[in-house]
N, C-alpha and C positions, 0 to 999 in steps of 0.2 A: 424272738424278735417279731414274725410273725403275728404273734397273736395279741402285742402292743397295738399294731398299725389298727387294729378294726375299732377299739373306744378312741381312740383318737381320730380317726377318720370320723366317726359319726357326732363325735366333738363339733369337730370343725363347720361339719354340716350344717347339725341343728344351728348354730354361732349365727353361717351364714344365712338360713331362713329367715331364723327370729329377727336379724339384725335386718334385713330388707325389708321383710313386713312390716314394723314398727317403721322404717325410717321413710318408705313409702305412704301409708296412714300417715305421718306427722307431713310429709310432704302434701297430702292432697288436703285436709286440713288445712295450711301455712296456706294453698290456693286459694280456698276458698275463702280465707278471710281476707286476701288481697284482691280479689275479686270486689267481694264487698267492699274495703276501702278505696279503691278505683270509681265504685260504680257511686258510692257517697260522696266521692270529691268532684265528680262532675257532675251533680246536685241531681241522679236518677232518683228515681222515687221508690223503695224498697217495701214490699208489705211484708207480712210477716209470712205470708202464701210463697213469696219468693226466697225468701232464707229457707226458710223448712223444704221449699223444694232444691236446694244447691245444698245443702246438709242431709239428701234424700241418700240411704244406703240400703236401702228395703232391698233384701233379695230378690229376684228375678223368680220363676214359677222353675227353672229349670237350676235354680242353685244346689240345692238337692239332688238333684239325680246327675248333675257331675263332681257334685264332691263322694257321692256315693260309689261311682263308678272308679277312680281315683282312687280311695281308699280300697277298693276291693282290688283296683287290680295290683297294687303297692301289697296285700296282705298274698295273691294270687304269688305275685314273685317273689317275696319272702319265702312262703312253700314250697317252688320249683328252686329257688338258691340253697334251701334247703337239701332236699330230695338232691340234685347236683353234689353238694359237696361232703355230702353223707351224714347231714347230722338232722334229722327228719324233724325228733322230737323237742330241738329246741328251737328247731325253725317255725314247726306248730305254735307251739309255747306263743312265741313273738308276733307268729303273723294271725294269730286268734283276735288279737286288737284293731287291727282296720279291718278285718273282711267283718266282722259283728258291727263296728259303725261303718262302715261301707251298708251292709243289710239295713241297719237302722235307716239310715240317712235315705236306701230306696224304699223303704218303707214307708217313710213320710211323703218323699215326692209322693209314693202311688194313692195314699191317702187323700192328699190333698187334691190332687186330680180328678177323683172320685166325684170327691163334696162341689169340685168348680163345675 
């Protein structure tokens, strides 16, 4: 019974994520187009400069290196829950996916940093 609860648990999770992110994004979206029809019913003057910037979602110069940190340290505790519960090499296995884009993702930040 056991070893039901861990795909079902992580079921549940991802469920939970995806189903916030998406509903969050459709919610800031839904704003910003009531934004705009607010701001056209009491006849503001809209350029195209101002939609592009309230539709603006350009990552920030530090989005990278906290999703980087994040995944590494998610891939970090996958290997010590690992190492813990005595099963090393399939907790490597698992946690080989975020600590590689955790790397990636500092690798870009550090990149970019350079060039600015």
């Amino acid at each position: 019974m056991n070893d039901l609860w861990v795909p079902i648990v992580l079921t549940i999770c991802l469920t939970i994520i995806l189903t916030s992110y998406f509903y969050f994004s459709h919610k800031n979206k839904t704003d910003i187009q009531q934004t705009i029809r607010e701001a056209l019913n009491k006849g503001c003057e809209l350029t195209p400069e101002h939609i592009a910037q309230m539709n603006n979602t350009k990552p920030t110069k530090t989005t990278d290196l906290r999703r980087g940190i994040l995944l590494l340290s998610f891939g970090i505790a996958a290997l010590l829950g690992g190492f813990i519960i005595g099963n090393a090499e399939d907790a490597a296995a698992f946690a080989m996916f975020p600590l590689l884009l955790g790397c990636g993702f500092l690798t870009t930040w550090k990149l970019s940093n350079n060039d600015a």
